[in-house]
C-alpha positions as CSV (number, residue, x, y, z in Angstrom):
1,X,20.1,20.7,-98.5
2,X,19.9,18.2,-101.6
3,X,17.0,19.0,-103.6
4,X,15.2,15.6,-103.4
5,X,17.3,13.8,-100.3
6,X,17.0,9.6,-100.2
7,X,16.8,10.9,-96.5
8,X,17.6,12.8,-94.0
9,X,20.8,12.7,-91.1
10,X,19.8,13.9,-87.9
11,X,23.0,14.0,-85.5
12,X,22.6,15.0,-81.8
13,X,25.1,15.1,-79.4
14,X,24.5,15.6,-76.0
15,X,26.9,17.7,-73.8
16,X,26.5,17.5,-70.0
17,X,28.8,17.4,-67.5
18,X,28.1,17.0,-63.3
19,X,28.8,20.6,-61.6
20,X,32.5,19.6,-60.1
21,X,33.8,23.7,-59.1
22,X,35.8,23.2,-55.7
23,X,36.7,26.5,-55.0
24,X,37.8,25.7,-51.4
25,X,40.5,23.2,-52.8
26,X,43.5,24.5,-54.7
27,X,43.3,20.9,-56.8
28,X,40.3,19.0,-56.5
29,X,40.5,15.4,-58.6
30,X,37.3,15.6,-60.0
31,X,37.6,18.7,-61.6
32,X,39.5,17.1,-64.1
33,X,36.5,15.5,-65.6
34,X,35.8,18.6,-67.0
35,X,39.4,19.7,-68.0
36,X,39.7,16.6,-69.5
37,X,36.6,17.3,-71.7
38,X,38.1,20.7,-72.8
39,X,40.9,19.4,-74.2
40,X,39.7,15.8,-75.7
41,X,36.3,16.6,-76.4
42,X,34.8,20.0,-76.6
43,X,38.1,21.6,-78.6
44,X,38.8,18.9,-80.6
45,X,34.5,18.8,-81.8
46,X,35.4,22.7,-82.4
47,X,38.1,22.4,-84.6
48,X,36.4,19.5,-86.7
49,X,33.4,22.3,-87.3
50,X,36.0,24.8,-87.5
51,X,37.9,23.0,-90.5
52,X,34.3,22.1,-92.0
53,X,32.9,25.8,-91.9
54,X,36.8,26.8,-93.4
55,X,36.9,24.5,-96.0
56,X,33.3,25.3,-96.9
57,X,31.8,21.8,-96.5
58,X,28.2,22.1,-95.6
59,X,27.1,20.3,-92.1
60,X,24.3,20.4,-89.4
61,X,24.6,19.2,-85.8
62,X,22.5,19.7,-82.9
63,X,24.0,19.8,-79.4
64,X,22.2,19.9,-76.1
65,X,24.8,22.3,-73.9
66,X,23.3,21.1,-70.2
67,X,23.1,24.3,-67.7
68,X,25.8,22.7,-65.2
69,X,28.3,22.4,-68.3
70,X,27.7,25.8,-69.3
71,X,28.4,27.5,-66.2
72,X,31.6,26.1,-65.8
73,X,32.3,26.9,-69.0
74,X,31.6,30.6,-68.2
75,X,33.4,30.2,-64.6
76,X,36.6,32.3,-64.7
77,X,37.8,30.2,-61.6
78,X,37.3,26.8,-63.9
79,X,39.2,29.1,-66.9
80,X,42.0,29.9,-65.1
81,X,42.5,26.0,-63.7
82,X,41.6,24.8,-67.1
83,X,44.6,27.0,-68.7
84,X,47.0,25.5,-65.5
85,X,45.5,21.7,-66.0
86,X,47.0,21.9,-69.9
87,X,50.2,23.7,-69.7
88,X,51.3,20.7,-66.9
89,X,49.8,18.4,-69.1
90,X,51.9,20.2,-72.3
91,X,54.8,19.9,-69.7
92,X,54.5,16.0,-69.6
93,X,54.4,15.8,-73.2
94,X,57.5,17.4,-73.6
95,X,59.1,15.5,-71.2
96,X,57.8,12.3,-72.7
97,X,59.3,13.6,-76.0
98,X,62.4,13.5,-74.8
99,X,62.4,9.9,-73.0
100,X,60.8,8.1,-76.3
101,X,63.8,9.2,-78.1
102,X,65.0,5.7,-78.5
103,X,61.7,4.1,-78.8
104,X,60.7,5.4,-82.6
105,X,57.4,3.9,-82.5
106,X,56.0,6.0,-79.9
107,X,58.0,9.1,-81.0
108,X,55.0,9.8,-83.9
109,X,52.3,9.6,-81.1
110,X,54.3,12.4,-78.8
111,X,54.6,14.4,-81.3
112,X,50.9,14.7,-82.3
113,X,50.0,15.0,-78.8
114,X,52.6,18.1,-78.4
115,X,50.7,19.5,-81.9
116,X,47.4,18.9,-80.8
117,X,47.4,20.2,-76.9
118,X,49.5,23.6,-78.1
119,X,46.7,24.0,-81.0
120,X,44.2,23.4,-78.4
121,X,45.9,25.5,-75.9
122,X,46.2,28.3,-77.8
123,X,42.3,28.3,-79.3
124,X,40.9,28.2,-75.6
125,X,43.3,30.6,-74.0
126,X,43.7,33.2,-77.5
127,X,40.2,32.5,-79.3
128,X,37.7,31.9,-76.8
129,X,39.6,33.6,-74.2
130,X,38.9,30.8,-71.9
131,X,35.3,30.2,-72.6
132,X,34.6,27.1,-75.4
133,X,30.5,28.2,-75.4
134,X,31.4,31.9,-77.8
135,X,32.4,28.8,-80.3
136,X,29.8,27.1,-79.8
137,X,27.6,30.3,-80.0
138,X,29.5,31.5,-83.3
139,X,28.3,28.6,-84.8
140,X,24.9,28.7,-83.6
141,X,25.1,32.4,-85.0
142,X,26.1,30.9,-89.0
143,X,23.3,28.5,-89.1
144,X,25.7,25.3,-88.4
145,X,24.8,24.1,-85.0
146,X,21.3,24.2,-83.4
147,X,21.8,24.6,-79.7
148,X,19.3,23.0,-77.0
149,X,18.9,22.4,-73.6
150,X,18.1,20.0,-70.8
151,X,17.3,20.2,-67.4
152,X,18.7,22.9,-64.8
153,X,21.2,20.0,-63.2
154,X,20.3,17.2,-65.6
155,X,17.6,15.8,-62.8
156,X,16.1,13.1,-63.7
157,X,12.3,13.7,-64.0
158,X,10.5,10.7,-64.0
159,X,11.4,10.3,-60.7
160,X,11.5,13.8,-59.5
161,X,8.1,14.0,-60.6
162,X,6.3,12.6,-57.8
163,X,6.9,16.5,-57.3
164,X,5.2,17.8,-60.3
165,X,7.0,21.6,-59.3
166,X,10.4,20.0,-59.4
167,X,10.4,19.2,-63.4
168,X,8.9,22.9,-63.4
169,X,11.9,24.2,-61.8
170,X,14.2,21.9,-63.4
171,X,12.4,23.0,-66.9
172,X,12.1,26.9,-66.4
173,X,15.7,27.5,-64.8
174,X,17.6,25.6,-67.8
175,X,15.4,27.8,-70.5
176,X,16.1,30.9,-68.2
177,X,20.0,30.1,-68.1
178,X,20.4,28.9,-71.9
179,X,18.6,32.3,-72.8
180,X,20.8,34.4,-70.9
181,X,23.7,33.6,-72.8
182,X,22.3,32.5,-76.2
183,X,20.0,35.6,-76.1
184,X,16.7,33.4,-76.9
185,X,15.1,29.9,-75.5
186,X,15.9,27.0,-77.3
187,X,13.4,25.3,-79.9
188,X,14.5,21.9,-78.4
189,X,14.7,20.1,-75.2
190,X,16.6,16.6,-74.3
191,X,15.2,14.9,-71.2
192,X,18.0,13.9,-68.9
193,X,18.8,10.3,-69.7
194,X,16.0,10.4,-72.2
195,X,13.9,9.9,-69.2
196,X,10.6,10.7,-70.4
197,X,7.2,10.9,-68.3
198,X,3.6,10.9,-69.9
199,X,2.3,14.7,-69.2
200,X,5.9,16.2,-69.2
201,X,5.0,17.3,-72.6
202,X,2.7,20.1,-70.8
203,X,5.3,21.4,-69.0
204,X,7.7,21.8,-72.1
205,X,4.9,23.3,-74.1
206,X,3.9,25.7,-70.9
207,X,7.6,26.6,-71.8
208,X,7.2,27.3,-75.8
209,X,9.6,23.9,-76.5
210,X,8.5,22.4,-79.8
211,X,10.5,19.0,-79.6
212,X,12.0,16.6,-77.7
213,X,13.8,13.2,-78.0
214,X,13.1,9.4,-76.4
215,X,14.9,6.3,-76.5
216,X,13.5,4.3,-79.4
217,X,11.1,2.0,-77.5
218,X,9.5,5.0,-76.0
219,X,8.1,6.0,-79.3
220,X,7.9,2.6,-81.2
221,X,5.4,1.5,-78.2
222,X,3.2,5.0,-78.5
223,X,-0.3,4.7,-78.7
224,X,-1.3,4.1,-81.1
225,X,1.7,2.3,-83.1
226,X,3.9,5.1,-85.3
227,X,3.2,4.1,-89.0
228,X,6.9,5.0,-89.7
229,X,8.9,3.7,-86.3
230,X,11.5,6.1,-85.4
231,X,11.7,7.0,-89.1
232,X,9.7,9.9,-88.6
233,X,8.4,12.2,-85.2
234,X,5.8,12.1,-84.4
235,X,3.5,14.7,-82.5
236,X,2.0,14.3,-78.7
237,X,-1.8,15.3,-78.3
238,X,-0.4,19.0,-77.5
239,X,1.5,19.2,-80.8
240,X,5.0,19.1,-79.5
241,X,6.8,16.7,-81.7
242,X,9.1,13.4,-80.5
243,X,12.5,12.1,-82.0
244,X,13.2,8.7,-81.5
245,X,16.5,7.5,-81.3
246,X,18.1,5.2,-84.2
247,X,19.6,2.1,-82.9
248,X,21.1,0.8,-85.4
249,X,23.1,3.8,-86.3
250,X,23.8,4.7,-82.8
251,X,24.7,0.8,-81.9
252,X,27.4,1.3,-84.8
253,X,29.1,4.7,-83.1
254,X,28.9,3.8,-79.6
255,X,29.2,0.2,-78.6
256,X,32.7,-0.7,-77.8
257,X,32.1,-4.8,-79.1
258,X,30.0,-4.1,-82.2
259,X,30.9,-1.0,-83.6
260,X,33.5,1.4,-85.0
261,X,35.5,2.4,-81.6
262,X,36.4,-1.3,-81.0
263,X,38.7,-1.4,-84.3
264,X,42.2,-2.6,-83.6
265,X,43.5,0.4,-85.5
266,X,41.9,3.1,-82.7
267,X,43.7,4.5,-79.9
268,X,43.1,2.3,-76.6
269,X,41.9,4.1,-74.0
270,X,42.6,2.7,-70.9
271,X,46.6,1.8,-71.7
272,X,47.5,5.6,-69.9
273,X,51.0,7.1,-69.5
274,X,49.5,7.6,-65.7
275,X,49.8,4.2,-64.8
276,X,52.7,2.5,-67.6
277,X,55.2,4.8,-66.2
278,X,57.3,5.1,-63.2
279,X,56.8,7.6,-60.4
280,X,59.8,9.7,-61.2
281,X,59.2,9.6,-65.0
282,X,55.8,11.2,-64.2
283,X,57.0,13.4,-61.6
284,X,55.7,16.2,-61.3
285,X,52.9,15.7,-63.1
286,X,50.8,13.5,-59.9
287,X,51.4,16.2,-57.6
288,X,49.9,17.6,-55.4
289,X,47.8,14.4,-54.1
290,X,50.4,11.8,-55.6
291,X,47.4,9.7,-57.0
292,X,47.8,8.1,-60.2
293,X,45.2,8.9,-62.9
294,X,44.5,9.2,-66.9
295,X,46.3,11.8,-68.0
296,X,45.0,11.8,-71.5
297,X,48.6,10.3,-73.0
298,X,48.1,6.8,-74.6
299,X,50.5,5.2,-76.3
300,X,49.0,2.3,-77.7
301,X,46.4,1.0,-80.2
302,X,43.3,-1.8,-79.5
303,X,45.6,-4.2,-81.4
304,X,42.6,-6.9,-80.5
305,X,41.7,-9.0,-77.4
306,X,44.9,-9.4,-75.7
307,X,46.3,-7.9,-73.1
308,X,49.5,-7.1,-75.4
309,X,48.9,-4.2,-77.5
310,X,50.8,-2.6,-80.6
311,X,52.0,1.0,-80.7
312,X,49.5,3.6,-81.9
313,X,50.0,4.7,-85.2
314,X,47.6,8.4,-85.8
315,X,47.8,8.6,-89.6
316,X,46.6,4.9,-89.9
317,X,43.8,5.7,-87.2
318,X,43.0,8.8,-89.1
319,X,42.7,6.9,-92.3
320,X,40.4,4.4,-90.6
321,X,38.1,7.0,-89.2
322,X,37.6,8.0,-93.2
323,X,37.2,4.5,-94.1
324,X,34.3,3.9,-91.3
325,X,32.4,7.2,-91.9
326,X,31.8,6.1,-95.5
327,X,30.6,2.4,-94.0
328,X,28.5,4.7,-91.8
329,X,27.1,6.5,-95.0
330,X,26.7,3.4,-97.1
331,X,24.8,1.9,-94.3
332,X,22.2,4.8,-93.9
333,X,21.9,4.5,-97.7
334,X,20.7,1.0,-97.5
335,X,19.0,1.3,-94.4
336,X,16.8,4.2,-96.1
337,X,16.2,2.6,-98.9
338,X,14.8,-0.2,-97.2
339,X,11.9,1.8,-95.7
340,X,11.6,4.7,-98.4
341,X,9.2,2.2,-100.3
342,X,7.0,2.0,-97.5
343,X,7.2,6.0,-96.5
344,X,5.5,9.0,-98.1
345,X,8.5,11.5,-97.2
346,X,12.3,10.7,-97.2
347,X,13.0,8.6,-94.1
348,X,14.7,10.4,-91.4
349,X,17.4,8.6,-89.2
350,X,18.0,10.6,-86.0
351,X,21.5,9.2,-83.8
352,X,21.6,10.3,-80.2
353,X,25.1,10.5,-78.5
354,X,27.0,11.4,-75.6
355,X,29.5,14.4,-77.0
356,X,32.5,12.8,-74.6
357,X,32.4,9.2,-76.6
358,X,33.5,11.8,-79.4
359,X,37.4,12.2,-78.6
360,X,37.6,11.1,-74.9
361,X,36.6,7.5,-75.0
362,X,36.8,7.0,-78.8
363,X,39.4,9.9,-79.9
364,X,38.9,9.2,-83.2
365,X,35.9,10.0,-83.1
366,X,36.3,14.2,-84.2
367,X,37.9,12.7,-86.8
368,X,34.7,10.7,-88.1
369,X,32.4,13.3,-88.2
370,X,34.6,15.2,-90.2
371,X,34.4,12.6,-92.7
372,X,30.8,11.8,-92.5
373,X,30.1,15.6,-93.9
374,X,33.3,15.7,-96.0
375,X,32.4,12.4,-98.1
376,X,28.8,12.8,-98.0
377,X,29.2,16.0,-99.7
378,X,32.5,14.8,-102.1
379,X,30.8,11.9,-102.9
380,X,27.1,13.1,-103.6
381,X,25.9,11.0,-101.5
382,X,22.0,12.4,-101.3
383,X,21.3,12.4,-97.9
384,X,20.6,15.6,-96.1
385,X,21.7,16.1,-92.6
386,X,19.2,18.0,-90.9
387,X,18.5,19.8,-87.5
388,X,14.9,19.1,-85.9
389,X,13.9,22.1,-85.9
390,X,14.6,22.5,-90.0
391,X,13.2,19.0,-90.2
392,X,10.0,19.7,-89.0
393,X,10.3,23.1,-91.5
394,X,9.9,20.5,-93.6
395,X,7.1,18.7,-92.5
396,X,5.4,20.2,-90.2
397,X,2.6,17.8,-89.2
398,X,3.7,14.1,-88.1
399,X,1.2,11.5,-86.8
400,X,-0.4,11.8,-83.5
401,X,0.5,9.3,-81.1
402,X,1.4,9.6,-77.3
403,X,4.7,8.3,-76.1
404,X,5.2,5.6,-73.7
405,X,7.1,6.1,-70.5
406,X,11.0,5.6,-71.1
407,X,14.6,6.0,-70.5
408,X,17.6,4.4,-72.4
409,X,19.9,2.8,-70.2
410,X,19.7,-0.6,-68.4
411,X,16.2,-2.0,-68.6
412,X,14.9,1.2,-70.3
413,X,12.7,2.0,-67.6
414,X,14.4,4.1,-65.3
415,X,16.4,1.0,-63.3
416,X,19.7,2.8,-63.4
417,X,18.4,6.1,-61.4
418,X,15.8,3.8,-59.1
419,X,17.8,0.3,-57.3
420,X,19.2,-0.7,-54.2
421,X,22.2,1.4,-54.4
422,X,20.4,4.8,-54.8
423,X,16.5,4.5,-53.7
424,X,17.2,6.2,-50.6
425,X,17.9,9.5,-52.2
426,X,14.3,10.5,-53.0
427,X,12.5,10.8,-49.9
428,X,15.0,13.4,-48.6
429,X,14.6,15.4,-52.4
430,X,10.9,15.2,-52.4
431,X,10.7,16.6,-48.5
432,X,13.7,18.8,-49.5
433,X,11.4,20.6,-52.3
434,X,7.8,20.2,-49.8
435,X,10.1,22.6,-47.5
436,X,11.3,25.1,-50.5
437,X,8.2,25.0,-52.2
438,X,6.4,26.2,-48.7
439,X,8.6,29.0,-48.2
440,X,8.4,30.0,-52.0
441,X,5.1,30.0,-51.7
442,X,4.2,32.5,-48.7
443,X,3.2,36.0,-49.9
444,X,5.3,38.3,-47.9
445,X,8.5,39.8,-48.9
446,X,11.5,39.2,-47.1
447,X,14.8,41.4,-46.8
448,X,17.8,40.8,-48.9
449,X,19.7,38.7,-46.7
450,X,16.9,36.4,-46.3
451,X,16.2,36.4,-50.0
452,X,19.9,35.3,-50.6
453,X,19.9,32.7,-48.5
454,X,16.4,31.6,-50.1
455,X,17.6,31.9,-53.3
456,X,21.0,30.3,-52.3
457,X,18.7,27.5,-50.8
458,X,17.8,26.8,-54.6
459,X,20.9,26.0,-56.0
460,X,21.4,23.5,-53.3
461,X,18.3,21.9,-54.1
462,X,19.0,22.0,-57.7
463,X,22.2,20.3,-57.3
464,X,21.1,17.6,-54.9
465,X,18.3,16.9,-57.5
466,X,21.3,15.9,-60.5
467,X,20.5,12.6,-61.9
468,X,24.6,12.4,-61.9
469,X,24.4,10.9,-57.9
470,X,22.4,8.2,-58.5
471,X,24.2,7.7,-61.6
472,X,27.3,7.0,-59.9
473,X,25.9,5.6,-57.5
474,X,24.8,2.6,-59.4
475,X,27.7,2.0,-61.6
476,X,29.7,2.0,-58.5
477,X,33.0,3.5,-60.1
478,X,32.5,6.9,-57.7
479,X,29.7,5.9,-55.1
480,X,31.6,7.7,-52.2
481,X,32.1,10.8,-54.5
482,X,28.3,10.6,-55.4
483,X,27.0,10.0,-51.7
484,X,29.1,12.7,-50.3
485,X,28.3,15.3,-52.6
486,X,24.5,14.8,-52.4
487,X,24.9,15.1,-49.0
488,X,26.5,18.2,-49.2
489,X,24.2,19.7,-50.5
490,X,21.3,18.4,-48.8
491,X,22.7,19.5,-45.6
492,X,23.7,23.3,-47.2
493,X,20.5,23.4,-48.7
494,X,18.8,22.2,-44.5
495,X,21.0,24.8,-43.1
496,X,19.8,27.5,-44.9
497,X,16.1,27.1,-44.6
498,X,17.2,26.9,-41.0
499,X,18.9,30.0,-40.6
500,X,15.7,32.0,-42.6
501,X,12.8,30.0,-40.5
502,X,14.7,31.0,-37.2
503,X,15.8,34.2,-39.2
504,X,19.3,34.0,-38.0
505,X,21.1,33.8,-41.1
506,X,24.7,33.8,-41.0
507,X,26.2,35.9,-43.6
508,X,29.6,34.7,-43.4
509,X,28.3,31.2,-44.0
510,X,26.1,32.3,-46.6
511,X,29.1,34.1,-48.7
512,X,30.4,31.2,-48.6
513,X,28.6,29.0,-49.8
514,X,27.7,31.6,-52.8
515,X,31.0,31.1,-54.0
516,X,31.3,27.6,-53.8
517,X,28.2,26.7,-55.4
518,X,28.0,29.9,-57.1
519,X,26.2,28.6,-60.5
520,X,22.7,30.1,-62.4
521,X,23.4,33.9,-60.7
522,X,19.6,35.1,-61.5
523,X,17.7,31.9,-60.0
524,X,14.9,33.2,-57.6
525,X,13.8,30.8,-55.1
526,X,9.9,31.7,-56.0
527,X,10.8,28.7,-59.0
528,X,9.8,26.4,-56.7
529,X,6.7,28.4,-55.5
530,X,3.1,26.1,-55.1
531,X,1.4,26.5,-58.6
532,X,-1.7,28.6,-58.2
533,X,-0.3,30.5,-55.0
């Protein structure tokens, strides 16, 4: 860290995916959301730490690994259809290498895909041996990355909280799971969708977390008023401190109209060798279900707004990356500076992102933060990136204030998980956990095959609770997707508590639906037991 920093960096990136393992389908379309974020998101952000931690460049980052995410990432099932998903994809490229033979403006882009897929290829199947979190974890290990968690299946707790033993559950399984394979809780804990709830903060601390984060207006409206805005945590009656998220900085990463991934020079990410080419130049790549899709090979660049767009050229995006991460630098510089005068310690700006705008929707984006560490260190720049958990090192006490009840997303109040498209999901969680939670609670033991299916029951809840349904639901995009899959699981979850009330439980069925849903293998169904029974 600079001995005197004009202020300090905090970058967090969120990494969550839905739980999309389909065991029962040989290919299953929506599994590729999370092949695709192997291969354009979670390598590529490996390799930029990689190269940083190689070339000795000092950085800090701070990702929240969501539960769901990490159990496919440990799910040899997902591994081995992860390995099959790039080789065909590798397959294409090659292909496409040859048909753009006598189009030399595309031939550069080919040939960095080809480069970059075989690099990537080669780290998941030969260094991780399939499994991205051991890099992640290695990491964690040399003081680079501190690693958090959210909630078991990213439910969303505001509104599961009408059920105040539904955050609990959502809370204690994640810390359970992330300890299992990180070998000790996390410090930190990001609230699914930054969805925060006043009193939640008990339930973290019952759980030893010493921080979370809130969109911005959930701490500049605390009570009373923060003396430094979201330039600074502050700490909740109980002492567990809250981030606030930067918008400025974050506006200037994220937003498609006013910031970086907008540039004419970037990659454009919905011009997709999927649905440019012809059926038998992409053959067989669609098979087996023939559909068109991304496949992750673009071609061309923004170019501007026009539906005509210019080849992509990678050096020139590269270069532009570099160019934007010093804008980004200068920026906090000036932005710092502007409130240091009014601060008793070195401003802190804190930027919250999704981990998938880095590489899958802006693929640049690797790129940047490899330049943001590289030319704040080259350059001297003076400001210290820094992890919570060493910030508040640091400075341990912050001023006491109590959040107010937020989210980010549309409205910042919790619209997008609670409208017209997606209101009818609660009643069948909350009578969904009354059932669980009445079961959990008796104090009799029950056999094995009974305490499968009970435990079993749990997962089924869990997953029916994932903010990720109503999520889709409301943007619409995969509503049928969404409203099936909740079902599903509702309807698993019904049959089992079923099958143990009228103790007929059908092992067969049962086995099944262990290794379909067969994520968080030491959940224990008393999580949702009654508190105080």
């Amino acid at each position: 860290m600079t001995p005197s920093p004009k202020g300090f960096l905090s970058l967090v990136l969120h990494c969550h995916l839905p739980y999309v393992r389909h065991p029962e389908h040989e290919y299953f379309l929506e599994e590729n959301w999370y092949y695709e974020a192997l291969f354009e998101t979670y390598l590529p952000l490996l390799a930029t730490f990689e190269r940083l931690e190689r070339e000795g460049i000092p950085f800090q980052a701070t990702l929240s690994v969501s539960p769901t995410l990490l159990s496919m990432c440990l799910d040899p099932l997902l591994q081995r259809r992860a390995l099959r998903y790039v080789d065909q994809l590798l397959a294409l490229a090659e292909k496409e290498e040859k048909r753009v033979r006598k189009e030399p403006a595309f031939q550069p882009v080919v040939r960095m895909y080809l480069q970059k897929l075989g690099d990537y290829r080669e780290r998941f199947k030969d260094q991780y041996h399939g499994n991205i979190a051991e890099g992640f974890k290695a990491l964690r290990e040399k003081g680079r990355l501190e690693i958090i968690t959210c909630a078991a299946t990213h439910g969303y707790l505001p509104l599961l909280g009408i059920r105040e033993g539904a955050v609990r559950a959502q809370v204690e399984a994640a810390l359970k799971f992330h300890e299992s394979f990180f070998g000790e809780k996390p410090s930190g804990f990001w609230l699914p969708e930054c969805g925060y709830q006043p009193g939640h903060e008990e339930i973290l601390k019952d759980h030893g977390i010493k921080y979370f984060f809130v969109e911005s207006h959930g701490l500049l409206q605390a009570t009373p008023r923060p003396r430094f805005g979201t330039f600074a945590p502050i700490q909740c009656p109980n002492g567990i401190a809250v981030f606030g998220r930067d918008l400025e900085s974050s506006k200037q990463v994220w937003s498609s109209k006013e910031g970086y991934p907008g540039d004419p020079d970037y990659r454009e990410f919905y011009r997709d060798v999927g649905y440019d080419l012809g059926e038998g130049e992409l053959h067989p790549y669609l098979r087996p279900e023939g559909l068109r899709r991304f496949t992750g090979l673009k071609y061309y660049r923004v170019t501007g707004e026009t539906r005509e767009k210019q080849p992509y050229d990678p050096a020139r995006a590269v270069q532009k990356a570099g160019e934007h991460a010093g804008d980004f630098l200068s920026r906090r510089e000036k932005q710092m500076g502007e409130v240091a005068r009014w601060m008793e310690r070195p401003p802190l700006v804190c930027s919250l992102y999704d981990a998938e705008l880095f590489g899958h929707w802006w693929y640049e984006g690797p790129d940047f933060l490899y330049y943001l560490f590289e030319r704040n260190h080259r350059e001297g720049r003076g400001l210290a990136f820094v992890t919570p958990s060493a910030y508040l090192g640091h400075f341990p006490q912050s001023q006491a204030c109590q959040p107010a009840f937020s989210s980010w997303g549309l409205g910042g109040y919790s619209e997008f998980w609670l409208n017209e498209t997606n209101d009818w999901i609660y009643p069948h969680l909350n009578k969904a956990y009354d059932e669980l939670s009445a079961l959990a609670s008796r104090p009799v033991s029950v056999d094995n095959l009974t305490e499968r299916a009970l435990h079993q029951a749990t997962r089924e809840l869990l997953l029916a609770q994932a903010s990720d349904w109503a999520f889709m639901m409301k943007a619409g995009n995969y509503r049928d997707y969404a409203e099936r899959g909740l079902k599903v699981h509702l309807v698993r979850f019904h049959q089992l508590v079923r099958q143990v009330r009228n103790q007929k439980i059908d092992p067969k069925f049962l086995s099944d639906l262990e290794e379909k849903d067969n994520l968080f293998p030491g959940i224990h169904y008393r999580l949702f037991k009654t508190p105080g029974k």
